[in-house]
PDB file of the backbone (N, CA, C, O) and the ligand in Angstrom, with CONECT records:
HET     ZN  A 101       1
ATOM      1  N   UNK A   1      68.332 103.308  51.336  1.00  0.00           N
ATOM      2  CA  UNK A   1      69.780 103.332  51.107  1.00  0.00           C
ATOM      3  C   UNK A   1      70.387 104.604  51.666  1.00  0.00           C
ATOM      4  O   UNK A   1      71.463 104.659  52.261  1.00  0.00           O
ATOM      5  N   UNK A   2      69.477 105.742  51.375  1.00  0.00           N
ATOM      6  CA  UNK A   2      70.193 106.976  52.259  1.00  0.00           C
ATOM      7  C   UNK A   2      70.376 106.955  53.558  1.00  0.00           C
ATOM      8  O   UNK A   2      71.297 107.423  54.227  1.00  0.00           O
ATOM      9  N   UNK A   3      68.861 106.029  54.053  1.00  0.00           N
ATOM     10  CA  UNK A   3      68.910 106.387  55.557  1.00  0.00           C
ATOM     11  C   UNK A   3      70.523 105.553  56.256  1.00  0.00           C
ATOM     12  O   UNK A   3      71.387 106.008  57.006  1.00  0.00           O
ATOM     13  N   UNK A   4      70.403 104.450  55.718  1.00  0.00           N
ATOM     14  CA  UNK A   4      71.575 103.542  55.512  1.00  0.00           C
ATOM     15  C   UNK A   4      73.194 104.361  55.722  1.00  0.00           C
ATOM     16  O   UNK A   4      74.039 104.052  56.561  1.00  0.00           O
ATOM     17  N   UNK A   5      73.300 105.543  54.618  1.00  0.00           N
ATOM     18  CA  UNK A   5      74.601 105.860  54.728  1.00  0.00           C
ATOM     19  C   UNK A   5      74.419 107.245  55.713  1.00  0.00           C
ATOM     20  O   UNK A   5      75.446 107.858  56.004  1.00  0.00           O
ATOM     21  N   UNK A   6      73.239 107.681  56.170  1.00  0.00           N
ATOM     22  CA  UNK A   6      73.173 108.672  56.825  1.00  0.00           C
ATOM     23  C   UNK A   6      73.503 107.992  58.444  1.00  0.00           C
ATOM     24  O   UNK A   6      74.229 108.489  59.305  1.00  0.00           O
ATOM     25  N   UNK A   7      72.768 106.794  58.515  1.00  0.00           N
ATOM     26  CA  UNK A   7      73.290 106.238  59.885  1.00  0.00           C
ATOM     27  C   UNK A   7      74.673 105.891  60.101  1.00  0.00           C
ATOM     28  O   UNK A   7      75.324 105.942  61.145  1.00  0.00           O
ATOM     29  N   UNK A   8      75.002 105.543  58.983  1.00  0.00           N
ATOM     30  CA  UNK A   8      76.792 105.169  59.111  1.00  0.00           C
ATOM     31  C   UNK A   8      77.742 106.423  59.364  1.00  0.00           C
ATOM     32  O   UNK A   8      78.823 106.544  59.941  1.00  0.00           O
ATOM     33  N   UNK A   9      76.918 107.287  58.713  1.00  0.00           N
ATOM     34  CA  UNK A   9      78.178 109.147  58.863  1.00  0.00           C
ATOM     35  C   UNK A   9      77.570 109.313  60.022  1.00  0.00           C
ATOM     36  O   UNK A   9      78.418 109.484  60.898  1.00  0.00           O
ATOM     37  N   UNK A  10      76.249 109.349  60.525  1.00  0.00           N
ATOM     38  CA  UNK A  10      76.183 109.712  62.436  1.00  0.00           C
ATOM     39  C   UNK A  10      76.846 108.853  63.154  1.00  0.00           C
ATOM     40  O   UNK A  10      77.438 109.299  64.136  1.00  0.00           O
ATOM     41  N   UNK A  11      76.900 107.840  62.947  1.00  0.00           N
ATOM     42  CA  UNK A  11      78.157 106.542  63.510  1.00  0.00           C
ATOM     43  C   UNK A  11      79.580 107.212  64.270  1.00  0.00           C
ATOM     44  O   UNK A  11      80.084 107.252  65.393  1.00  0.00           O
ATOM     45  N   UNK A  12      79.906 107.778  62.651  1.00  0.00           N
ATOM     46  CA  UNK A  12      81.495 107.352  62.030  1.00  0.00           C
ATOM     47  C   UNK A  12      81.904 108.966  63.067  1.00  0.00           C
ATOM     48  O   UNK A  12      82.953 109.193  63.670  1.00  0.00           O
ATOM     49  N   UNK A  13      80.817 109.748  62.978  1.00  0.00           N
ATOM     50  CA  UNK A  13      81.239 111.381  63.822  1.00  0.00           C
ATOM     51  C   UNK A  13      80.779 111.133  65.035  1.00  0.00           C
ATOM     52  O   UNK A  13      81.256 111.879  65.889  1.00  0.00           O
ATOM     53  N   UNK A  14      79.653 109.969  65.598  1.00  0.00           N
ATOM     54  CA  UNK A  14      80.114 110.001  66.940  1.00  0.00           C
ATOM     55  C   UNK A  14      81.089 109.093  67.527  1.00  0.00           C
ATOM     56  O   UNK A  14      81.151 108.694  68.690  1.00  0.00           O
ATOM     57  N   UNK A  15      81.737 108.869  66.670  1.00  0.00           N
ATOM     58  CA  UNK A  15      82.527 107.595  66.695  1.00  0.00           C
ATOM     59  C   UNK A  15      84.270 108.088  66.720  1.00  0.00           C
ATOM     60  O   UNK A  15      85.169 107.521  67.341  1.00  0.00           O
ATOM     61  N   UNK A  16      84.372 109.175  65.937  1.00  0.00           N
ATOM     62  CA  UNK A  16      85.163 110.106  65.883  1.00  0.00           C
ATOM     63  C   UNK A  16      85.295 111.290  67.220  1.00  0.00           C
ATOM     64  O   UNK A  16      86.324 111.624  67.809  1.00  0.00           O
ATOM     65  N   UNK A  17      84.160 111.674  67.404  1.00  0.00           N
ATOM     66  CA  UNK A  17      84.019 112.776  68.611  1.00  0.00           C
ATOM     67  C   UNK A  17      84.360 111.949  69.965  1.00  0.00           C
ATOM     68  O   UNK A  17      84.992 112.436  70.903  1.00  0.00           O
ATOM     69  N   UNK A  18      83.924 110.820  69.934  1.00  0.00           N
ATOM     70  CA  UNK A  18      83.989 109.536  71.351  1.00  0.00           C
ATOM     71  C   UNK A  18      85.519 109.647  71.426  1.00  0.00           C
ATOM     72  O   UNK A  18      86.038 109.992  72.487  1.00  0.00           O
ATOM     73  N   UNK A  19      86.352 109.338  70.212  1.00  0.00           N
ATOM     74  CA  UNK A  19      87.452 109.083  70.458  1.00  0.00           C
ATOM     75  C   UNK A  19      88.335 110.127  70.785  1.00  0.00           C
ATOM     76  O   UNK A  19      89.310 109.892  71.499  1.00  0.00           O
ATOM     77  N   UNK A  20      88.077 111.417  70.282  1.00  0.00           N
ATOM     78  CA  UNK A  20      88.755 112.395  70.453  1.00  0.00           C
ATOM     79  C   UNK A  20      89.028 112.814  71.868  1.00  0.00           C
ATOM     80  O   UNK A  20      90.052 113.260  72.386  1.00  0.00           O
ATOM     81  N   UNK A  21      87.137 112.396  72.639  1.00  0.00           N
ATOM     82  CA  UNK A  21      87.306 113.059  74.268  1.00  0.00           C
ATOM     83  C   UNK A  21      88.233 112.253  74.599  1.00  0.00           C
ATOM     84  O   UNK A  21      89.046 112.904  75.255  1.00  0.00           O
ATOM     85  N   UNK A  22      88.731 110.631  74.457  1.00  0.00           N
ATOM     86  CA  UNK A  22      89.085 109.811  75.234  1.00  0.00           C
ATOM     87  C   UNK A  22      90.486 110.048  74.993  1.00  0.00           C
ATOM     88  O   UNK A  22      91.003 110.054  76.110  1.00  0.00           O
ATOM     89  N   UNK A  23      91.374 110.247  74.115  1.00  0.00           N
ATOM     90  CA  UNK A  23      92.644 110.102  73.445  1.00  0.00           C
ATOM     91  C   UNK A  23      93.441 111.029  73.200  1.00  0.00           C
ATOM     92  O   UNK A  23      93.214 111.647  72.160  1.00  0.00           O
ATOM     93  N   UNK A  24      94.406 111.378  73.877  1.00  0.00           N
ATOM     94  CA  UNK A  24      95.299 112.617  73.341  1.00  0.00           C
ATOM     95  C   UNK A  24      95.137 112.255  71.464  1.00  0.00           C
ATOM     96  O   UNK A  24      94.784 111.150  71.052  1.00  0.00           O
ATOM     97  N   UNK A  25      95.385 113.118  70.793  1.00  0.00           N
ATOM     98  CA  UNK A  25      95.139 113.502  69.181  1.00  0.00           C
ATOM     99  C   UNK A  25      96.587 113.800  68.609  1.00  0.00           C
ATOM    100  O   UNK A  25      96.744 114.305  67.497  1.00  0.00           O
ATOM    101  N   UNK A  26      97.828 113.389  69.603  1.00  0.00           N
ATOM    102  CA  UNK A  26      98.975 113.418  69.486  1.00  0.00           C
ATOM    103  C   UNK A  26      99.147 112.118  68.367  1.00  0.00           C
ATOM    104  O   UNK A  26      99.934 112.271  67.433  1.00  0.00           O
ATOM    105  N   UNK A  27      98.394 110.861  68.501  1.00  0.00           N
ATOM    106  CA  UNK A  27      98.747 110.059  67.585  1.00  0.00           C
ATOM    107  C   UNK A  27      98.609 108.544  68.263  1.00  0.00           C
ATOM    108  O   UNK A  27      98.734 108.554  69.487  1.00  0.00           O
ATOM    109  N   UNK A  28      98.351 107.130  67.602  1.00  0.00           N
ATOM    110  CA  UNK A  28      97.690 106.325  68.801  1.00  0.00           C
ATOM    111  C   UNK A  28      99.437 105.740  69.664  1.00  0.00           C
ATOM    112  O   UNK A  28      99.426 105.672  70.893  1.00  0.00           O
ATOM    113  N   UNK A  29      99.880 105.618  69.411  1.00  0.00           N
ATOM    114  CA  UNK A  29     101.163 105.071  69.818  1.00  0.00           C
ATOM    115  C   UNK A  29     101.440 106.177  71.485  1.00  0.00           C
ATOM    116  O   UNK A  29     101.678 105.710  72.598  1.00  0.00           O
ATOM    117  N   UNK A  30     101.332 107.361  71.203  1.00  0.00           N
ATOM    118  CA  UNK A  30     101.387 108.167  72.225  1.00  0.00           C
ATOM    119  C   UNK A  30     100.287 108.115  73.200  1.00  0.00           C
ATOM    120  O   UNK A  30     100.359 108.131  74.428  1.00  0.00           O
ATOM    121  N   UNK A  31      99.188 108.046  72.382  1.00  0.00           N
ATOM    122  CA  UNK A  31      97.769 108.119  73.700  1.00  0.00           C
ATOM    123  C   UNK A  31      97.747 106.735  74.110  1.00  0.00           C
ATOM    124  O   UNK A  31      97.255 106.617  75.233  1.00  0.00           O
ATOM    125  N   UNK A  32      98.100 105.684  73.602  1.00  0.00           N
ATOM    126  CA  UNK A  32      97.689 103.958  74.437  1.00  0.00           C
ATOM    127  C   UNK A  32      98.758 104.498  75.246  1.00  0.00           C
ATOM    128  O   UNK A  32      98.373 104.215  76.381  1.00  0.00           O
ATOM    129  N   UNK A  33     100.021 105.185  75.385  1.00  0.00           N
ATOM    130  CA  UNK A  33     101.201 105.101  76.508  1.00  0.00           C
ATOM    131  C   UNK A  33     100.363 106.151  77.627  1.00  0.00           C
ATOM    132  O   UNK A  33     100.752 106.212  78.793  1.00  0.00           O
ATOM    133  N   UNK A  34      99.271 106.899  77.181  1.00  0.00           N
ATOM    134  CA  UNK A  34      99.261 107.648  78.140  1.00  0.00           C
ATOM    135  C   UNK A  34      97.795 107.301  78.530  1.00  0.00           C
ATOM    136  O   UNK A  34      97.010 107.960  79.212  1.00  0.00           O
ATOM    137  N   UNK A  35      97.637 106.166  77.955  1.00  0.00           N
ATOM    138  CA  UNK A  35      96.213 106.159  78.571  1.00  0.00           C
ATOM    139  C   UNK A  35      96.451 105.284  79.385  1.00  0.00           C
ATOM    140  O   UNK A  35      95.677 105.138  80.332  1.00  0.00           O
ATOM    141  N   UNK A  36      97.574 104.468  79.244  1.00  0.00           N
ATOM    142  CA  UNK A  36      97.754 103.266  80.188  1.00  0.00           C
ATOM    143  C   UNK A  36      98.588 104.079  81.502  1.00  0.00           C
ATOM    144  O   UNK A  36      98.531 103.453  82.560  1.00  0.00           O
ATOM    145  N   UNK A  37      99.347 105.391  81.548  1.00  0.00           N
ATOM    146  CA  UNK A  37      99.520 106.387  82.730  1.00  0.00           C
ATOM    147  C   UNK A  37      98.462 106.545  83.388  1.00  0.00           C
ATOM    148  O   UNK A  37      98.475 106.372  84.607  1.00  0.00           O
ATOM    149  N   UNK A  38      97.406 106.882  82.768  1.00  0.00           N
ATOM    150  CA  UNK A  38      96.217 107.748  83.246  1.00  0.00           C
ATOM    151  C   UNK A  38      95.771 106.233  84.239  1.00  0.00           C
ATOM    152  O   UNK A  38      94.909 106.536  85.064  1.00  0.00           O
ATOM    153  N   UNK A  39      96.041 105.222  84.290  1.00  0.00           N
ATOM    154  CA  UNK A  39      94.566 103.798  84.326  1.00  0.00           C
ATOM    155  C   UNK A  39      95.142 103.957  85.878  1.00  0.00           C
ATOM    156  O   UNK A  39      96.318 104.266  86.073  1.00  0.00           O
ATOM    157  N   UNK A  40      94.093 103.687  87.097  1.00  0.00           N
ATOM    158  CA  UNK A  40      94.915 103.384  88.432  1.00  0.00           C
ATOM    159  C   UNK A  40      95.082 102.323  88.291  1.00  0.00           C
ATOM    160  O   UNK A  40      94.236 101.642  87.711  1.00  0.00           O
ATOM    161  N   UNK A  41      96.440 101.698  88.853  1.00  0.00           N
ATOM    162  CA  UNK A  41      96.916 100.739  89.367  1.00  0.00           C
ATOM    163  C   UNK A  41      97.326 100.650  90.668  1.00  0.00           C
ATOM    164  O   UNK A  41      97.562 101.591  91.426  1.00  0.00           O
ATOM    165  N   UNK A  42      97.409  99.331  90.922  1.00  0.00           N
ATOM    166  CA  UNK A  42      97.438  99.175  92.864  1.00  0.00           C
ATOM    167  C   UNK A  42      99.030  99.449  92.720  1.00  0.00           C
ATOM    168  O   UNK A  42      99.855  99.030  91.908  1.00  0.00           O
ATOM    169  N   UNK A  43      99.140 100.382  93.909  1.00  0.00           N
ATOM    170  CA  UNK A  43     100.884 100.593  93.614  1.00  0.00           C
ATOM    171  C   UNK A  43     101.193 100.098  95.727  1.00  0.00           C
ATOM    172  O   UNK A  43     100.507 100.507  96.664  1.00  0.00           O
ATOM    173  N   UNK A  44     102.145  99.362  95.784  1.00  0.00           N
ATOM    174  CA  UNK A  44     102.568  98.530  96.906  1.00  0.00           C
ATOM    175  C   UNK A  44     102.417 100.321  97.855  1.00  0.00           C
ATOM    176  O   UNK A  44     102.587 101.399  97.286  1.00  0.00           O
ATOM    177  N   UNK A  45     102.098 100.163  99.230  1.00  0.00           N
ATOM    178  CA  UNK A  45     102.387 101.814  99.652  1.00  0.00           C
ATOM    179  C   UNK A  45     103.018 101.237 100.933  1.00  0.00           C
ATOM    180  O   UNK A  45     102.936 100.070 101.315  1.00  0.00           O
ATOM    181  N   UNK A  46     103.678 102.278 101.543  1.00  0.00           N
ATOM    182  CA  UNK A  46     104.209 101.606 102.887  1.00  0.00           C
ATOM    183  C   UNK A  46     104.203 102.931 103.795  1.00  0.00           C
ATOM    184  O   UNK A  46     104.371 104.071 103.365  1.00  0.00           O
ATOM    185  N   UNK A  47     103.977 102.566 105.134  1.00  0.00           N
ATOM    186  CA  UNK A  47     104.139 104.154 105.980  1.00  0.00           C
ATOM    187  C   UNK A  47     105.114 103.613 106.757  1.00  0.00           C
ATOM    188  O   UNK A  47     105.499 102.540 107.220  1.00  0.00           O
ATOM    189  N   UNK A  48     105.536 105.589 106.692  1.00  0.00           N
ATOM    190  CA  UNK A  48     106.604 105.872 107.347  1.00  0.00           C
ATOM    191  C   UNK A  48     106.652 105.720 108.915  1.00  0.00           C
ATOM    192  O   UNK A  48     105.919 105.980 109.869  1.00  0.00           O
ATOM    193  N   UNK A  49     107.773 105.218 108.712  1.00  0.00           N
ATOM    194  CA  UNK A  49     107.921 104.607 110.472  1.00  0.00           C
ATOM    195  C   UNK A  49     107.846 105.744 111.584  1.00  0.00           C
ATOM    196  O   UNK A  49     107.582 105.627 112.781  1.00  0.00           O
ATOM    197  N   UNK A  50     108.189 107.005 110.758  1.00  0.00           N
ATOM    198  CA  UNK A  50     108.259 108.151 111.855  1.00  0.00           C
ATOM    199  C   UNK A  50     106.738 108.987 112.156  1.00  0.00           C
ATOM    200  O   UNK A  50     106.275 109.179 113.280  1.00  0.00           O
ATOM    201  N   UNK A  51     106.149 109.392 110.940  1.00  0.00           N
ATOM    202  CA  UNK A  51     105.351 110.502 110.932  1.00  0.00           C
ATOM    203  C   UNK A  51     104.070 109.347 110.658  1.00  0.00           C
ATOM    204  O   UNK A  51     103.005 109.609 111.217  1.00  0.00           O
ATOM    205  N   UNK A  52     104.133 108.206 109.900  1.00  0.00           N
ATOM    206  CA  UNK A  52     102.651 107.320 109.652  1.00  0.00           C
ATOM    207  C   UNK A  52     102.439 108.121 108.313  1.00  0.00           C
ATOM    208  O   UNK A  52     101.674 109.075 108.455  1.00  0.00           O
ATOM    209  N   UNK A  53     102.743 108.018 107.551  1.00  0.00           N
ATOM    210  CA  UNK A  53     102.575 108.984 106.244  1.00  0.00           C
ATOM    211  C   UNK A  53     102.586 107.384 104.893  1.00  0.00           C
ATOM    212  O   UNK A  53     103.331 106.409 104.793  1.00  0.00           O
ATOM    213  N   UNK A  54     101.586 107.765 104.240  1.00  0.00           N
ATOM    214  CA  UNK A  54     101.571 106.427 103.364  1.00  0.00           C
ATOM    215  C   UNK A  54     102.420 106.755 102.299  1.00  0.00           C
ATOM    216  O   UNK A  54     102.260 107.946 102.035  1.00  0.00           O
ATOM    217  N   UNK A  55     103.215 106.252 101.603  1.00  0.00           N
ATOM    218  CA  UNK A  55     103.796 106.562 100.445  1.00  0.00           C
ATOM    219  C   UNK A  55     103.968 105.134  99.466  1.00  0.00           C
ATOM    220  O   UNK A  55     103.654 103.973  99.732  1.00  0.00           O
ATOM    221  N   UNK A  56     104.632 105.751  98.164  1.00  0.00           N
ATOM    222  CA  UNK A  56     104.303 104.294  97.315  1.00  0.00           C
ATOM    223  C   UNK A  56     105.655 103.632  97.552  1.00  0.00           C
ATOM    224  O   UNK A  56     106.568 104.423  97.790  1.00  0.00           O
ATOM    225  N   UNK A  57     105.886 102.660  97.538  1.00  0.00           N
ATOM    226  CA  UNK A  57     107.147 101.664  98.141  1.00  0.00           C
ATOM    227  C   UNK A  57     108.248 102.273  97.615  1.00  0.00           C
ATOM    228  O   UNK A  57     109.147 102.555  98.407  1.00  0.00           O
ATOM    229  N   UNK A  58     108.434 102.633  96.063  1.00  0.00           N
ATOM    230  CA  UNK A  58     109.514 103.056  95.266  1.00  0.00           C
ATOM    231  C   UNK A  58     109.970 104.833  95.840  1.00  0.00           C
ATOM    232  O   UNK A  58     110.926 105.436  95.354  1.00  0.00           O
ATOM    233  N   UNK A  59     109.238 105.305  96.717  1.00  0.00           N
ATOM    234  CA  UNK A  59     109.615 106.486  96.833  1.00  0.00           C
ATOM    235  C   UNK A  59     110.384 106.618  98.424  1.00  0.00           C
ATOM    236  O   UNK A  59     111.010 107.546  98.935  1.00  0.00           O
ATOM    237  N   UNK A  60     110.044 105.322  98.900  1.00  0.00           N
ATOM    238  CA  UNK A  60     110.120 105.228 100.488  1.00  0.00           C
ATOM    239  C   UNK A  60     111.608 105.045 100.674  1.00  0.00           C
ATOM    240  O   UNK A  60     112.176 104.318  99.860  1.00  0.00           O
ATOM    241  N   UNK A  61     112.378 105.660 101.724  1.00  0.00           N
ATOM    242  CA  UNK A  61     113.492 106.186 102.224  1.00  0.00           C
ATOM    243  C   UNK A  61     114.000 105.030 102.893  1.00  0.00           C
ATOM    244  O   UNK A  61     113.427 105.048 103.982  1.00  0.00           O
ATOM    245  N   UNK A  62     114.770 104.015 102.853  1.00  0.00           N
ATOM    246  CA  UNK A  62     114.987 103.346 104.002  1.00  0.00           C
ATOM    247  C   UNK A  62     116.159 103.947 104.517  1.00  0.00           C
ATOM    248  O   UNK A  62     116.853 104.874 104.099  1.00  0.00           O
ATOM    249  N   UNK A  63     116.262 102.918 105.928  1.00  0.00           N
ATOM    250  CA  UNK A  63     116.740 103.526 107.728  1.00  0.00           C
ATOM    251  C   UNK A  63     117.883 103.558 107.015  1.00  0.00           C
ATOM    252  O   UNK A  63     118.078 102.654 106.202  1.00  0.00           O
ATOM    253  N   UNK A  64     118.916 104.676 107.197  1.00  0.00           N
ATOM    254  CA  UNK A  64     120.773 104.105 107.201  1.00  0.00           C
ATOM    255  C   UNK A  64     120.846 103.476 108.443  1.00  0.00           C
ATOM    256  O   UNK A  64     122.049 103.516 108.701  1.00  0.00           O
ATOM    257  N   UNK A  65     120.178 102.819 109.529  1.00  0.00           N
ATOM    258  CA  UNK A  65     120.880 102.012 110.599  1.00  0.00           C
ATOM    259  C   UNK A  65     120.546 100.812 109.673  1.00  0.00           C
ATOM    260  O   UNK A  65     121.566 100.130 109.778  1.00  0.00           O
ATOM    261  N   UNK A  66     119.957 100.349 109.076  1.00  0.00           N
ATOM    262  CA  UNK A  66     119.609  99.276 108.619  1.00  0.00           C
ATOM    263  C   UNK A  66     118.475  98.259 109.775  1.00  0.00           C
ATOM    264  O   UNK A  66     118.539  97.087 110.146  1.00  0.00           O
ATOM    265  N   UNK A  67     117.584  99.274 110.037  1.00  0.00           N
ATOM    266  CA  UNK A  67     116.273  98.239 110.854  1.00  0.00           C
ATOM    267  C   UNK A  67     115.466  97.696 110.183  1.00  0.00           C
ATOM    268  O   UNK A  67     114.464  97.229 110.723  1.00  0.00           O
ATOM    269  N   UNK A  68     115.654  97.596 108.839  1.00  0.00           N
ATOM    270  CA  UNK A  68     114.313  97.562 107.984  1.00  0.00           C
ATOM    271  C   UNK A  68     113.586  98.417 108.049  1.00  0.00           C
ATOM    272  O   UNK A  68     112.515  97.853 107.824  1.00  0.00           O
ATOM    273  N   UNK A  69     113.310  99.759 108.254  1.00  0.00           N
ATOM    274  CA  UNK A  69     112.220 100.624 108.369  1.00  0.00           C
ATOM    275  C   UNK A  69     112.215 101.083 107.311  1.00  0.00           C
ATOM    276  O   UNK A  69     113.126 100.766 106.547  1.00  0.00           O
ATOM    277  N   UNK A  70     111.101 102.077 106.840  1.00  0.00           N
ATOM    278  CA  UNK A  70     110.617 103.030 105.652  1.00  0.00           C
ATOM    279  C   UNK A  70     110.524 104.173 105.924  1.00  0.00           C
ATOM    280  O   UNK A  70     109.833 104.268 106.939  1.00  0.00           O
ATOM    281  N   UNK A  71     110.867 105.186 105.548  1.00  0.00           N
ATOM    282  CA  UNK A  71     110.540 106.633 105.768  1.00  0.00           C
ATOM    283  C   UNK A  71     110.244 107.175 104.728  1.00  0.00           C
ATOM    284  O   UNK A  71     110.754 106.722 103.704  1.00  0.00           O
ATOM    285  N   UNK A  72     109.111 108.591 104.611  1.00  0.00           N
ATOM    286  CA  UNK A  72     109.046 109.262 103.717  1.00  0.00           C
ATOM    287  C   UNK A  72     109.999 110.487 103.012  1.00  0.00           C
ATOM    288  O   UNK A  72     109.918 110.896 101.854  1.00  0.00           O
ATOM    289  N   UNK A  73     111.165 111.057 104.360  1.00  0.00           N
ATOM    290  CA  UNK A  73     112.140 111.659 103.695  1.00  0.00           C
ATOM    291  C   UNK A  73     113.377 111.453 104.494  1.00  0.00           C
ATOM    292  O   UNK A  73     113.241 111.284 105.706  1.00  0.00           O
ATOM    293  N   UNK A  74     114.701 111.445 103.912  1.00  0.00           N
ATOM    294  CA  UNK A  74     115.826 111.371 104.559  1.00  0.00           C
ATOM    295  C   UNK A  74     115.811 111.927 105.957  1.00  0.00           C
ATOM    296  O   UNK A  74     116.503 111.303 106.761  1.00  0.00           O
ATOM    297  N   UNK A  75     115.182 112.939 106.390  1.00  0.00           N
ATOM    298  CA  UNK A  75     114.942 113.378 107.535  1.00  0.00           C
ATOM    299  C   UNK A  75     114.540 112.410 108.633  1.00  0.00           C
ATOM    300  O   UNK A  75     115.292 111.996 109.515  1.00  0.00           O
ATOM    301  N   UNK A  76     113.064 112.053 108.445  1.00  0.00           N
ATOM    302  CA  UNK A  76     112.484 111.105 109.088  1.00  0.00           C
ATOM    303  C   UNK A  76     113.895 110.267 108.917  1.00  0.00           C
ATOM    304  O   UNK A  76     114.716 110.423 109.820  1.00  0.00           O
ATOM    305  N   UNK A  77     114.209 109.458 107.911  1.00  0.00           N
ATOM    306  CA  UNK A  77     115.196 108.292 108.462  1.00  0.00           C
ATOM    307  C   UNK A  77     115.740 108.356 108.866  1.00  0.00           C
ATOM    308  O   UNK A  77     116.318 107.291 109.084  1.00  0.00           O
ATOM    309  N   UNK A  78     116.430 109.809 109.635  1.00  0.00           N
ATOM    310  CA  UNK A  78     117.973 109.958 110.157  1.00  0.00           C
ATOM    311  C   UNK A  78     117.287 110.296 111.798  1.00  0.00           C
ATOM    312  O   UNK A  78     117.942 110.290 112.840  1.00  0.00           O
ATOM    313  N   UNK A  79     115.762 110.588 111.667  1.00  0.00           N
ATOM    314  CA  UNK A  79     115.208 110.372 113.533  1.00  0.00           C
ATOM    315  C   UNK A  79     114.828 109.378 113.761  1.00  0.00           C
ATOM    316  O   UNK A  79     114.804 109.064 114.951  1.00  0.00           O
ATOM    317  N   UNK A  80     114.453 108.614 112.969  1.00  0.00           N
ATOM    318  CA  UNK A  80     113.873 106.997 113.239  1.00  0.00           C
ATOM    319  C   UNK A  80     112.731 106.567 113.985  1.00  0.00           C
ATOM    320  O   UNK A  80     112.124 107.411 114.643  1.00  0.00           O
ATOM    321  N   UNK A  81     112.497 105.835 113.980  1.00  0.00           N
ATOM    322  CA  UNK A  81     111.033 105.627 114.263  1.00  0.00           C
ATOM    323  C   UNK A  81     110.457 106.380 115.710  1.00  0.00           C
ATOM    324  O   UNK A  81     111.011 106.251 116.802  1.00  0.00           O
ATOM    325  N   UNK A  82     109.103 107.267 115.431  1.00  0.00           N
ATOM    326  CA  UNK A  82     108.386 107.861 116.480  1.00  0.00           C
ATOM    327  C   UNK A  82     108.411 107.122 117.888  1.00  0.00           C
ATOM    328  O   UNK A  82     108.466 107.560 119.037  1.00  0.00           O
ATOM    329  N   UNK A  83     108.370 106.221 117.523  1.00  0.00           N
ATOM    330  CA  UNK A  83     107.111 105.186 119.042  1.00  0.00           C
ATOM    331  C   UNK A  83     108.784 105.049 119.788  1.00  0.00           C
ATOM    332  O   UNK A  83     108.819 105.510 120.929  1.00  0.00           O
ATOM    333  N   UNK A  84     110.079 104.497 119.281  1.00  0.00           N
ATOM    334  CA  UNK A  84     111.407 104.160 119.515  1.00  0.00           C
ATOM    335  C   UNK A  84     111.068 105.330 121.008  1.00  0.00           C
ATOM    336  O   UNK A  84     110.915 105.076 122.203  1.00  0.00           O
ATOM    337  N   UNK A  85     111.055 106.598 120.257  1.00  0.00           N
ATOM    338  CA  UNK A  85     111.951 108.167 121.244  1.00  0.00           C
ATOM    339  C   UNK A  85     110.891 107.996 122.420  1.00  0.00           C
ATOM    340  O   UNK A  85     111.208 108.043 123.608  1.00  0.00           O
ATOM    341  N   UNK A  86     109.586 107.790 121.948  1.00  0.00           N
ATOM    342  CA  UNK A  86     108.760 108.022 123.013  1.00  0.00           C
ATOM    343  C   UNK A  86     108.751 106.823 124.216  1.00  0.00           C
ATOM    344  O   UNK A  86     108.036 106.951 125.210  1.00  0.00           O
TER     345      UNK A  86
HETATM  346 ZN    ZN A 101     107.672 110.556 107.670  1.00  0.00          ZN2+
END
């Protein structure tokens, strides 16, 4: 019966210590939001029409001529695509 509750308290503290490495200790509502930050996800990427630079879709600059292109900063979009000049 001891060995019994002695295996359950080595359990319950590595069970406790497991969770601690894994989980901010802020509280679970906060660490599932940040554990689901931490997880990779496939994020859409697109390169820039000027420089070839990969970026994630939501950050990508499009053309003010309206070519459909992507750029990584207002800059690039206002020279427009590399291969065009050359
Ligand atoms: Zn660029």
């Amino acid at each position: 019966m001891l060995q019994l509750l002695a295996i359950g308290l080595l359990a319950y503290v590595i069970y406790r210590f497991w969770k601690g490495l894994k989980h901010n200790p802020l509280g679970d509502n906060t660490s599932s939001q940040a554990y689901s930050a931490n997880t990779p996800r496939s994020i859409d990427s697109v390169k820039c029409a000027h420089c070839g630079v990969h970026m994630p879709v939501d950050e990508a600059v499009s053309s003010p001529r309206g070519d459909n292109k992507l750029y990584c900063t207002p800059e690039h979009a206002e020279k427009g695509p590399r291969f065009r000049r050359k």
